[in-house]
C-alpha positions in Angstrom: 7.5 -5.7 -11.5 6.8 -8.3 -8.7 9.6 -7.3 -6.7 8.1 -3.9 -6.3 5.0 -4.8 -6.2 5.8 -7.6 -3.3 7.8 -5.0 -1.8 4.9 -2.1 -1.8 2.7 -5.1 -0.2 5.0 -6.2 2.5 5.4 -2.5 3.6 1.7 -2.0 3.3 1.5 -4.6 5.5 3.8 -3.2 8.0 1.7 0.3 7.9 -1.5 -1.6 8.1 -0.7 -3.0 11.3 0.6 -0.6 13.3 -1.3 2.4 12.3 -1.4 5.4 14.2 -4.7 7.4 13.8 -3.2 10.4 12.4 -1.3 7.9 9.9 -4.3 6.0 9.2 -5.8 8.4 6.4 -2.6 8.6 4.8 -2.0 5.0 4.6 -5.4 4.9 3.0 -3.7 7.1 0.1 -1.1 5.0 0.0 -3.0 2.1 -0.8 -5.1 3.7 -3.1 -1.7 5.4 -5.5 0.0 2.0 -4.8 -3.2 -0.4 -5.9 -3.7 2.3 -9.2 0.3 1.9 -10.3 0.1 -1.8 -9.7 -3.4 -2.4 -11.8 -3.8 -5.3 -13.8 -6.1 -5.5 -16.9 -9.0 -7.3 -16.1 
């Protein structure tokens, strides 16, 4: 599990700093599924 989850960060990372604007919405989604799969219990 923190593999994946490091790896969805690191390539979030990449995405989120070198967005295009046309990309910029989906990256937003892809946050957003990515952050939901990965919740923790709080």
């Amino acid at each position: 599990m923190e593999t994946v989850a490091g790896f969805a960060g690191g390539l979030l990372r990449e995405l989120t700093f070198s967005p295009s604007s046309e990309d910029s919405e989906l990256i937003s989604v892809a946050q957003k599924e990515i952050l939901s799969s990965f919740k923790f219990s709080e």
